[in-house]
N, C-alpha and C positions, 0 to 999 in steps of 0.2 A: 550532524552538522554538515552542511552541506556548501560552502563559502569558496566560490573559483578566485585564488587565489596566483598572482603571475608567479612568474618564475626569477624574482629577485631573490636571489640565494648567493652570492654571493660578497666578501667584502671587498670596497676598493682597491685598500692599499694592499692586499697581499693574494688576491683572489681566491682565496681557500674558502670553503663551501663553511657557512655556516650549521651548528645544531639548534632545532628550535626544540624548548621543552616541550611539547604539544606531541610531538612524536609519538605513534602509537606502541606504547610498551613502555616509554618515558618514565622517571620518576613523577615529572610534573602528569603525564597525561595520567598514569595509575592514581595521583593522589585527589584528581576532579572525580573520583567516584565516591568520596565518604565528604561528609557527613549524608548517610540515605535520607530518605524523605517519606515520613511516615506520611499516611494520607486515611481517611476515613472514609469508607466507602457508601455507610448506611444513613447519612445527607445528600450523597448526590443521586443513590435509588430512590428514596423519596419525592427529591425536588423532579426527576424524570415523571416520577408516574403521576403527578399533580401535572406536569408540562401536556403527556398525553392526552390526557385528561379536555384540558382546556385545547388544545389544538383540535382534539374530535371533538369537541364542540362547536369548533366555526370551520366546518369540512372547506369552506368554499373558500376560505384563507388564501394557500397557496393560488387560487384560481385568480381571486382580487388584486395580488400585491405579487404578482410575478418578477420570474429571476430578470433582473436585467443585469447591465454595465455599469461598471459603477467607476469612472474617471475624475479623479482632480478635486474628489469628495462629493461629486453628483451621483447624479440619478439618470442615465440615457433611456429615454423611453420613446425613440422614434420605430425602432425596431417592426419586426415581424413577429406576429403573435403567434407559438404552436402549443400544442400540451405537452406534458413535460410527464413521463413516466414512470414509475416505481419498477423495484425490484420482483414485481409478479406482472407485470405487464398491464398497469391500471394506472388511468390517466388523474391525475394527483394532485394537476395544477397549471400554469402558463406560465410561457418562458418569451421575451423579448428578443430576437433573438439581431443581433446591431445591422442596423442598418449600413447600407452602403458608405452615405459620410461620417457616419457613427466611427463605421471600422475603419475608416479612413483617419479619424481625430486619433485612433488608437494607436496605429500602426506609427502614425508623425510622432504620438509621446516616445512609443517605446525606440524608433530611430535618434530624438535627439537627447530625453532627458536622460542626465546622469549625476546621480546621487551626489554629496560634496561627504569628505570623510568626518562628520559631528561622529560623537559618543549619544548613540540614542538607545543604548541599553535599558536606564532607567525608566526612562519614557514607553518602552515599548515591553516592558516587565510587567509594568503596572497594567499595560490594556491587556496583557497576556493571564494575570493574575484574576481580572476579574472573568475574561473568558473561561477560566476553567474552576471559578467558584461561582459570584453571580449568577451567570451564566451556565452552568455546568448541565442541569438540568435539561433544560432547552437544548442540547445540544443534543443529548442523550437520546431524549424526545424525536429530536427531527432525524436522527440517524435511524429510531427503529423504525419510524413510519415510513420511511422514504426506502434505505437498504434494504429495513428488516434483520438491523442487528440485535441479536437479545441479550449483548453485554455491552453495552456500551459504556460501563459506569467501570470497568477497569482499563478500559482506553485512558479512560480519563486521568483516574491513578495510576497509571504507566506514564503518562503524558507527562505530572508532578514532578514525576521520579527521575524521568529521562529529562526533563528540563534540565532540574538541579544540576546534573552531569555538563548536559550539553554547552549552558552557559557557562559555565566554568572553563569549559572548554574555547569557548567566542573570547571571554575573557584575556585567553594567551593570547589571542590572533590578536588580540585588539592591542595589546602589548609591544606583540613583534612587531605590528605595523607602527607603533609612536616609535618604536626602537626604528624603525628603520631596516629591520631585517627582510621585511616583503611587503606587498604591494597589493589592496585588494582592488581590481577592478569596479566601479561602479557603475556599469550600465547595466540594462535590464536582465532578471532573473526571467523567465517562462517558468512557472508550475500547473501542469494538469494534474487538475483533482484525481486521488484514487477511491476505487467504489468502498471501500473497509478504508479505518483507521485515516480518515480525514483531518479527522481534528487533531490528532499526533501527528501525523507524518507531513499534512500540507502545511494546516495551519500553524502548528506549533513548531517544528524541526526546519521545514523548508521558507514559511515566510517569516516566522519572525523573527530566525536567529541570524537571518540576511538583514532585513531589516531594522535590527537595533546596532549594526554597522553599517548603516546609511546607504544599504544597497537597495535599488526597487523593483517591486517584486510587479508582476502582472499573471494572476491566477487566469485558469483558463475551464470554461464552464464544463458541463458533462454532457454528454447525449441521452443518457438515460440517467435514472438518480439525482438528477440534475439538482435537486432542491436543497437538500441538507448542507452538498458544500454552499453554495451560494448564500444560505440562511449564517453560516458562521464567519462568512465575508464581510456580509453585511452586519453585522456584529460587531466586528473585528476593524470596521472603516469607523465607524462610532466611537468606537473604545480610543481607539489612535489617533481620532480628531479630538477627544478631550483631553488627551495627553500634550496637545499641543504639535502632531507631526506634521509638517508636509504632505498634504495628502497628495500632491504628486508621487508620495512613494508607494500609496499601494493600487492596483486596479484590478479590479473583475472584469475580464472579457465573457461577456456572453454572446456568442457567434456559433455559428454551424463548421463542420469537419476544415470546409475548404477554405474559410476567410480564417481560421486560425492557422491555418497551415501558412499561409500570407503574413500573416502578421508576424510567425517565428522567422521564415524566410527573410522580410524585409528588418528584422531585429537581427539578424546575424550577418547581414550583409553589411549593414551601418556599423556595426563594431568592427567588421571586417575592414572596413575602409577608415576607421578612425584611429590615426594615428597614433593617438594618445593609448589605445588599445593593442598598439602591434607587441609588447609584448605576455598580452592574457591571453587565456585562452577562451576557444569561443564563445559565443550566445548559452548560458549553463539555461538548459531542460531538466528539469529535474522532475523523472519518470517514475513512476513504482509500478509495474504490472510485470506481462509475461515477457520470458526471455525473447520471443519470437518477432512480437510488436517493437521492442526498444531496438530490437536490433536494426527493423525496416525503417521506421521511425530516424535511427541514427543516419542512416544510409542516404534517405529521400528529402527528409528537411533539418535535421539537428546534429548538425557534426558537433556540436558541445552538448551530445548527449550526458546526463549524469545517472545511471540506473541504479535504482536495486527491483532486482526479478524475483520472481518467485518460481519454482520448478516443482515438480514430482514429489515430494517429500519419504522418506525410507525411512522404516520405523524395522531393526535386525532383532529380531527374540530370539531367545534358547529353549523356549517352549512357552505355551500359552496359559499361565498359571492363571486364575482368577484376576488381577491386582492388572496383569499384562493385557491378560484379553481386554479389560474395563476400558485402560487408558487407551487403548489401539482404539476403540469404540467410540468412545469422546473425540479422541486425535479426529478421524475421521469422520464426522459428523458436525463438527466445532460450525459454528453458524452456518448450519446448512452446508458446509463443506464450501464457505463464503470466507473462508482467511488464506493466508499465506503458507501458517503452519499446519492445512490439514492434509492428514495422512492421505497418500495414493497408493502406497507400496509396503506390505508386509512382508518380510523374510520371516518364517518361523518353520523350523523342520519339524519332518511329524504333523504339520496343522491337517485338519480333516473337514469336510462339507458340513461335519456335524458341529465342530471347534469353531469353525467359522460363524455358523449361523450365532451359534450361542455367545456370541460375543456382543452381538447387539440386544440380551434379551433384555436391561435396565434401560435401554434408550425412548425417551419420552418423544410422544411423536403427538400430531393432532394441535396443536395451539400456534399461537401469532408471534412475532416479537414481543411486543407491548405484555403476555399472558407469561413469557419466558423470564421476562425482568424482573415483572413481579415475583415470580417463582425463584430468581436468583440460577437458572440454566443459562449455559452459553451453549449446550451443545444439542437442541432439541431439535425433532425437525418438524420444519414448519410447514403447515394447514394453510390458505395457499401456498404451494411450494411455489420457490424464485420461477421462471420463467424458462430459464433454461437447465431445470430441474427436469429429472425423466419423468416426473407423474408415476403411475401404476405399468410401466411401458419397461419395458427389457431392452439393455444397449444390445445391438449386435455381439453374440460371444459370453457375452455375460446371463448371471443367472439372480433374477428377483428375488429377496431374501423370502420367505411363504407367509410372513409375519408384516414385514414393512417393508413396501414395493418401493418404497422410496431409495431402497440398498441396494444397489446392483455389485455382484462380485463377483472374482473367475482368481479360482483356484488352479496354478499352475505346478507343475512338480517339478523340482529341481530347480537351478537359475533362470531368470530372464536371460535371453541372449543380449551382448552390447552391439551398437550398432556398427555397422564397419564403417570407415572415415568416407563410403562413397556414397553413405548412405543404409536405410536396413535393406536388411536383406527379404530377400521374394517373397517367402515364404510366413515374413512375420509384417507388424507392424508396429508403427512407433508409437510411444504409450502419451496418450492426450493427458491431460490434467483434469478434465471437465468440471471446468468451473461450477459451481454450487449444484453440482449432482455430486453424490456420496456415491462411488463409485472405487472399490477397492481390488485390487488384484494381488492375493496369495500367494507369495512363491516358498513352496514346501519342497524344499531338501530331505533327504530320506532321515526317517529321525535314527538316532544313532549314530553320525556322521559327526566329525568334530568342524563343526562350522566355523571356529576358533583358530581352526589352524592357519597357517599363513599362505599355503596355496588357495585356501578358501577367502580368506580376508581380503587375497589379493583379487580373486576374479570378481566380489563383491565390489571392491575399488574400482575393479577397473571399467565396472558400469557406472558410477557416480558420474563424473564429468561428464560423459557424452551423452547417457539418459538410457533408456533400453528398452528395448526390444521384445512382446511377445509373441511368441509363438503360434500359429494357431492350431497346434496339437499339442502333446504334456512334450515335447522333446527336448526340451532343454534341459542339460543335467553340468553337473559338479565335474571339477577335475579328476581324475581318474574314472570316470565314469563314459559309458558310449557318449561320443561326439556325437552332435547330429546330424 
């Protein structure tokens, strides 16, 4: 739930801070998690692969009925026409991309309109309910073609499940604000699409749970991948104009890097100077990618940055027993090493060139999305691999697994080093993420060592927060062991 909410906390007559039950850890906010939400997974793989199906059927689709803008419940199609990418670097379609007075009609909505507080929960349930049934399939569909996700169909039932939660959760806000306890601002939201988990995290967490509290939202196109979110935009503008909403409140900006940058600019400057807003907080962006971009991002044009990042992921074993090695394999491979949660960093003492290898030897490799869905894989890797996939190519340092070049790893002994607050140090370097390259790096502690203990738990900790460092020799070792 993502909802910038001012900072009325307090009461008149006595000024003491109020409690909202929402609070995380709350009774009320603990009890928005039960009744769960069963969900069925083996209708919405079906309805996908009939979608695919029919979409490679009419390849030229996306090419005919390109992403545009979509304002005030139109259609803007004065635009610049470019091709519009996939995730292996294959031109998939056309994109509008707004015109000059296009982006200029955009930037006036998001400067002056502002939402009035209705109760448009119901209303906005209902277009929500049919996007992830109806609709589900389709969705599923344009994600593998376009990403090249090969689960897409527990997105979906994640989606279900987190709703249930999160509404409940909109629910109190919407409470506290009749009560009078706070204030939600209603000028424009900004959300740029994320390449993974679109359909949950844009469209279902970020726009609609704004929008059935009468906030409006303005989505923002993608450079690449561009298609999928747009297709569930357009969806999603449908669905909400037969619900009966104000289609002032949702918009798709489809524009290039520099007029969106313009558009957040001049959306934060206008709440900045609107009175009625001097007590919220700013223009809310609500980002999902790397720690590195939201940062710069916050700094150059969104001081009402709202993140969540994704970093290095650590996965600490006590040895590489079958069941361990399997999951560390999937961890890191999980859609082409295309999510948030896949593994970068194994701690396992004792691991060996030989333990390593054999941890990928169940992983399915050679097929497409579309070929994984049916299969029911999320963690295969994929036949074109993404684009900034290493191919059959070895990263600097690292070593090709001899089975699936697509695995690059580098076995280090003893700890990562952390970086020091000035920066790392000379002699190593700081550990990338590399986006949908499977790309793992081993740090093997001497086996026999109690990794358990609390000088060890602690220098493990104490690389968490800053990220870490390696080495480009095995130097790095355990406390009581040679410094380097």
């Amino acid at each position: 739930m993502r909802t910038a909410i001012s900072r009325r906390g307090r009461t008149a007559a006595s000024g003491a801070l109020q409690a909202r039950g929402f609070h995380f850890g709350s009774p009320a906010y603990n009890a928005a998690f039960l009744p769960a939400v069963e969900v069925d997974p083996g209708p919405i793989r079906s309805a996908a692969l009939l979608a695919i199906a029919a979409q490679r059927s009419r390849p030229r689709q996306w090419f005919d009925e390109p992403v545009t803008s979509l304002l005030r419940g139109t259609t803007l199609t004065g635009g610049t026409r470019v091709e519009t990418i996939d995730a292996f670097g294959r031109a998939n379609g056309a994109q509008l991309l707004a015109s000059e007075a296009e982006m200029q009609t955009i930037i006036e909505h998001a400067e002056l309109f502002v939402g009035t507080p209705r109760d448009l929960r119901s209303a906005v349930r209902r277009a929500e309910a049919s996007m992830l049934g109806e609709h589900a399939g389709a969705l599923v569909a344009n994600q593998a073609l376009d990403f090249g996700k090969q689960d897409g169909v527990t997105e979906i039932e994640e989606a279900h499940q987190a709703n249930a939660v999160e509404q409940r959760l909109n629910d109190l806000v919407w409470q506290s604000e009749q009560a009078g306890q706070l204030q939600i601002p209603r000028r424009v939201v900004l959300v740029p699409c994320v390449s993974n988990f679109s359909h949950f995290l844009d469209m279902c967490r970020k726009v609609c749970r704004n929008l059935e509290l009468g906030v409006p939202v303005i989505v923002l196109s993608r450079s690449h991948t561009a298609q999928y979110p747009f297709r569930w935009a357009q969806l999603l503008q449908a669905e909400l104009q037969a619900q009966g909403l104000d289609p002032s409140l949702f918009t798709f900006c489809s524009a290039d890097l520099a007029a969106q940058q313009r558009l957040l600019r001049a959306a934060t400057a206008a709440a900045a100077a609107d009175p009625a807003s001097a007590d919220a907080p700013p223009t809310p962006f609500l980002f999902t990618g790397s720690r590195g971009l939201a940062a710069a991002i916050k700094v150059e044009d969104a001081p009402g940055m709202i993140a969540s990042t994704q970093g290095p992921n650590l996965m600490v074993a006590f040895g590489l027993p079958p069941p361990v090695a399997a999951a560390a394999a999937l961890s890191s491979t999980i859609e082409h090493s295309g999510q948030c949660t896949a593994l970068r960093v194994l701690l396992a003492p004792g691991a060996t060139e030989e333990a390593v290898q054999g941890m990928f030897g169940s992983t399915v490799h050679g097929q497409d999305a579309p070929e994984y869905l049916r299969a029911g894989t999320f963690a295969g890797l994929l036949e074109p691999p993404p684009t900034t996939g290493t191919g059959a190519d070895t990263l600097p340092g690292y070593t090709s697994h001899p089975l699936l070049p697509k695995v690059s790893y580098r076995l280090v002994r003893g700890l990562p080093d952390p970086p020091t607050p000035a920066g790392a140090p000379a002699e190593g370097e700081p550990l990338r993420e590399h986006w949908r390259q499977v790309v793992l790096d081993v740090a093997s502690p001497p086996a026999g060592g109690d990794l358990g203990s609390d000088a060890n738990a602690d220098a493990v900790g104490e690389r968490l927060p800053r990220g870490w460092v390696f080495p480009r020799g095995n130097a790095a070792s355990l406390p009581g062991t040679p410094s380097r």
